[in-house]
C-alpha positions in Angstrom: -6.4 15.8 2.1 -9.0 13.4 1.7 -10.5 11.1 3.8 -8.6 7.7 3.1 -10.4 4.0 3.1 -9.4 1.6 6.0 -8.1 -1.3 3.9 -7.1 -4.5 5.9 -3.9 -6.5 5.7 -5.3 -8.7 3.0 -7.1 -5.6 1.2 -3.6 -4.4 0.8 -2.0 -7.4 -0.7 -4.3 -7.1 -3.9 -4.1 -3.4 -3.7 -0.6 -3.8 -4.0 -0.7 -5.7 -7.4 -3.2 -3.3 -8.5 -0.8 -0.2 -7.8 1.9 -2.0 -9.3 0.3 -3.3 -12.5 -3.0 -1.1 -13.1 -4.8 -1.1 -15.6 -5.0 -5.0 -14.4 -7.8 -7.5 -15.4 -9.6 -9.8 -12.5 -7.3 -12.9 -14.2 -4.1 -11.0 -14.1 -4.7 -9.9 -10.2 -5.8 -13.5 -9.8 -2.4 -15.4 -11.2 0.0 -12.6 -9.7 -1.3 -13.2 -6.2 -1.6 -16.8 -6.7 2.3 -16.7 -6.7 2.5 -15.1 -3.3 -1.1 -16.4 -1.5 -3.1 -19.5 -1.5 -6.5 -17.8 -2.3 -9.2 -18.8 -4.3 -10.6 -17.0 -6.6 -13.7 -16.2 -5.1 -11.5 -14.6 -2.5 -10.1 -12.4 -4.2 -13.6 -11.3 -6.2 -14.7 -10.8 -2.8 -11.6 -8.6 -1.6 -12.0 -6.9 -5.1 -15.6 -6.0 -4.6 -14.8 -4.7 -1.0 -12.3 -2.5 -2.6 -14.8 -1.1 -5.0 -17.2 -0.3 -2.3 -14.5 2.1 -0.3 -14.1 3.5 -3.2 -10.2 2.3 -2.8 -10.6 0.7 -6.8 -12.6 0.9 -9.8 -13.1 -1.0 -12.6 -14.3 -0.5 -16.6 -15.7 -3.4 -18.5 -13.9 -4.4 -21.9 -15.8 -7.1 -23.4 -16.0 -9.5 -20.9 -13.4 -8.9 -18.4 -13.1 -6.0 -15.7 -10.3 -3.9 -15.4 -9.2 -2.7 -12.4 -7.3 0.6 -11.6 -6.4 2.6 -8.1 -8.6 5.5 -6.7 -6.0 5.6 -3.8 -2.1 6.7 -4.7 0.1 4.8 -2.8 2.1 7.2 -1.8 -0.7 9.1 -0.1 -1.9 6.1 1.6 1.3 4.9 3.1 1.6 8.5 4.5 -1.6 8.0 6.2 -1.1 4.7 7.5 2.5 5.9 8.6 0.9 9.0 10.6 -1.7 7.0 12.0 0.6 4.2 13.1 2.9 7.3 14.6 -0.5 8.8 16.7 -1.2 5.2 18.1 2.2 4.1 19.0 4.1 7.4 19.6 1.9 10.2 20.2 2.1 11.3 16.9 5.9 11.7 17.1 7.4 10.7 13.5 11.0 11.0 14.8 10.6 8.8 17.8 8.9 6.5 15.9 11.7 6.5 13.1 14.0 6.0 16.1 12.3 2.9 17.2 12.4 1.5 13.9 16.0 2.5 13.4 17.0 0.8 16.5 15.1 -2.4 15.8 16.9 -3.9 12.8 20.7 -3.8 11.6 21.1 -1.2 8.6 24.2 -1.9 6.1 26.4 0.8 5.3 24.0 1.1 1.7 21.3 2.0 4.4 22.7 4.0 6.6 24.3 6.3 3.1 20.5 6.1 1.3 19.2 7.5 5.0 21.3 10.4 5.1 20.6 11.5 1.7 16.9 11.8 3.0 17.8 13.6 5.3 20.0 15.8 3.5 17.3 16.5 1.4 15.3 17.5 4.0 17.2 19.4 5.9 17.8 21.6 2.3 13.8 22.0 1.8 
């Protein structure tokens, strides 16, 4: 697998809108997370540009606005993030650290079903 960018807390907030919405112009990512954050603009350029430089985004020019898209899947960088979390916290153990979180918040029946049809399907591959 290939090497994954560090992207902060804040990094992650637009990167979020931009794997949820991509292809997504600078104004669009702007107004979404003006809904959730109190940023300025020139915040978010600046959190945009940092993106571009881990190579995390790109962008294409259509007339005058940039377009953004993901270089990063989601998917692949929550995995990352989750083993990396696991190796700090838990020695790289993912089941004691599902544990932990298991046994850190109440889960509603609708949980607890959607949980053992993971591992259902795990246990069959």
């Amino acid at each position: 697998m290939k090497t994954l960018p560090q992207i902060s807390d804040a990094e992650f907030e637009v990167m979020d809108i931009i794997w949820k919405y991509a292809p997504i112009s600078t104004n669009e990512i702007t107004e979404r997370l003006a809904q959730k954050k109190e940023w300025s603009p020139k915040t978010i350029y600046t959190m945009l540009s940092r993106l571009e430089k881990k190579s995390a985004i790109r962008h294409e020019k259509e007339s005058r606005v940039f377009i953004y898209t993901p270089c990063v899947k989601k998917e692949d960088y929550l995995e990352a993030e989750s083993r990396r979390l696991a190796s700090r916290f838990f020695d790289g153990a993912m089941d004691q650290m599902v544990v932990s979180f298991l046994n850190q918040r109440e889960l509603s029946p609708k949980d607890l079903e959607e949980l053992q049809e993971v591992l259902d399907k795990k246990r069959r591959s």
